[in-house]
N, C-alpha and C positions, 0 to 999 in steps of 0.2 A: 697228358696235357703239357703244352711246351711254357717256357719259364716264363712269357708275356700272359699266360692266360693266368686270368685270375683264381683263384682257390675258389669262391663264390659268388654266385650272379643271386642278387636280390630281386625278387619280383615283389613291383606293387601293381595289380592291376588300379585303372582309376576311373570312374564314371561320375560325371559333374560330383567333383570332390573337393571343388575349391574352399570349402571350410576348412579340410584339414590336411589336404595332402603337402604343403609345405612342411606340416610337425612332422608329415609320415620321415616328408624326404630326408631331412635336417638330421634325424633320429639315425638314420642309417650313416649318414656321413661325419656324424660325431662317432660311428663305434672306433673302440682302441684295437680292432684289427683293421688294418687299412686295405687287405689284397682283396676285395672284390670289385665287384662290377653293379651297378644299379640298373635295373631295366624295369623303366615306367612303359606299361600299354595303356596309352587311354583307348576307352573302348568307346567313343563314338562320344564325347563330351559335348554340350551345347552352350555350358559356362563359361570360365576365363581358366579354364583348370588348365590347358595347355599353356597359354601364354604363361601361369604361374612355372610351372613345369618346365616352358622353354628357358628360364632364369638360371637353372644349375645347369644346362649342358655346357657351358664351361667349364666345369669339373669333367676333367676324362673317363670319369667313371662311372658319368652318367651318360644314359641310352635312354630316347623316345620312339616307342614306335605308337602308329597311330593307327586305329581300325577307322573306315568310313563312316560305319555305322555302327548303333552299338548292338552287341552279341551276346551281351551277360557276362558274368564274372567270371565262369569255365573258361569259357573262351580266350577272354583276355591271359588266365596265367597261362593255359596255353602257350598260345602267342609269344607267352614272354620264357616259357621252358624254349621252346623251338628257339628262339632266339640268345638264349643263355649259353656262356662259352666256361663256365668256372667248372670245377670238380662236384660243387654241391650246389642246391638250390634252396635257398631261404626266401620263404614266403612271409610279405607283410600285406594286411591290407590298408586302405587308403587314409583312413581314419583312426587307425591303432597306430603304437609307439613303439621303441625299441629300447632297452637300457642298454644304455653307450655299451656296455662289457658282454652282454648277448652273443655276439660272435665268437670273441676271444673264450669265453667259458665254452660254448658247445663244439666249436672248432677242436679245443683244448683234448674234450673226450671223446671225439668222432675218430679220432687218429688210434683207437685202440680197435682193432679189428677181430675178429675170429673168420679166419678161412677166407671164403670167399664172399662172406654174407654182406646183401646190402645195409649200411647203416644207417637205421632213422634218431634225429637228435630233436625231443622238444624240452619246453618248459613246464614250468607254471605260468600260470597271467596273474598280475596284478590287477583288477577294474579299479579305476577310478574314474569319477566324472569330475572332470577338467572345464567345464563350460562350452560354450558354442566354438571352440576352435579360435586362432589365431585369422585378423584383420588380412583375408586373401588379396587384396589390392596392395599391401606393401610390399 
C-alpha cells in the first residue's frame, strides 16, 4: 500500500439506523489512531440515516456509498470490503460502539507476524444498554 493509503478502512454497514449510527460514526472518529478511512454502506435506508451520515463527509476520512435497494447486512460489508483501500479491515456495526483506543491497542499487536499468516485481531465486548440512542435530527 502507498503512504496516502490508510492502515485501515472501517466498515459500518447501515440500514434505517438513524437511532444510533451518529454514536457508531463519532466512536470511530474519536479513536487515538487517526490513519484510517471510514466507509459507511447504506444499504437501501428509507429513514433520515443518510442525510445524518451525509453530515461527516466533511471529514476526509469518511466515504458513503449507497445501495439502491436494500440487500441485507452481507452484502452491505461487502460493498464496503470491495470498496476498502487500508491494509486492514475493522468491522463496526450500526448500533454498537468503539472505545476511543480499539484501534491503537489491536493495531499495536497485529504488527507482530509469524511467516506469512494472515492475522485476525478481536476483542471482548462490553454490553451495555445505553438507552434509545442519541436525538438523530441533531
Amino acid at each position: 500500500m502507498s503512504a496516502d493509503t490508510p492502515r485501515v478502512s472501517v466498515v459500518i454497514p447501515c440500514y434505517n439506523g438513524k437511532r444510533f449510527i451518529s454514536d457508531a460514526i463519532e466512536s470511530v472518529l474519536r479513536q487515538t489512531w487517526e490513519d484510517f478511512e471510514l466507509v459507511i454502506v447504506d444499504d437501501g435506508s428509507v429513514d433520515t440515516s443518510v442525510d445524518i451520515i451525509k453530515r461527516y463527509l466533511r471529514d476526509d476520512r469518511v466515504r458513503l456509498i449507497q445501495h439502491d435497494s436494500n440487500r441485507g447486512i452481507a452484502a452491505a460489508r461487502n460493498t464496503g470490503i470491495q470498496n476498502a483501500t487500508g491494509d486492514y479491515i475493522g468491522f463496526l456495526d450500526q448500533d454498537d460502539l468503539w472505545r476511543e483506543d480499539k484501534l491503537a491497542v489491536q493495531l499495536g499487536r497485529s504488527e507482530y507476524k509469524i511467516g506469512d499468516r494472515v492475522d485476525v485481531v478481536f476483542s471482548d465486548v462490553n454490553i451495555e444498554h445505553v438507552g434509545a440512542g442519541r436525538d438523530p435530527e441533531r
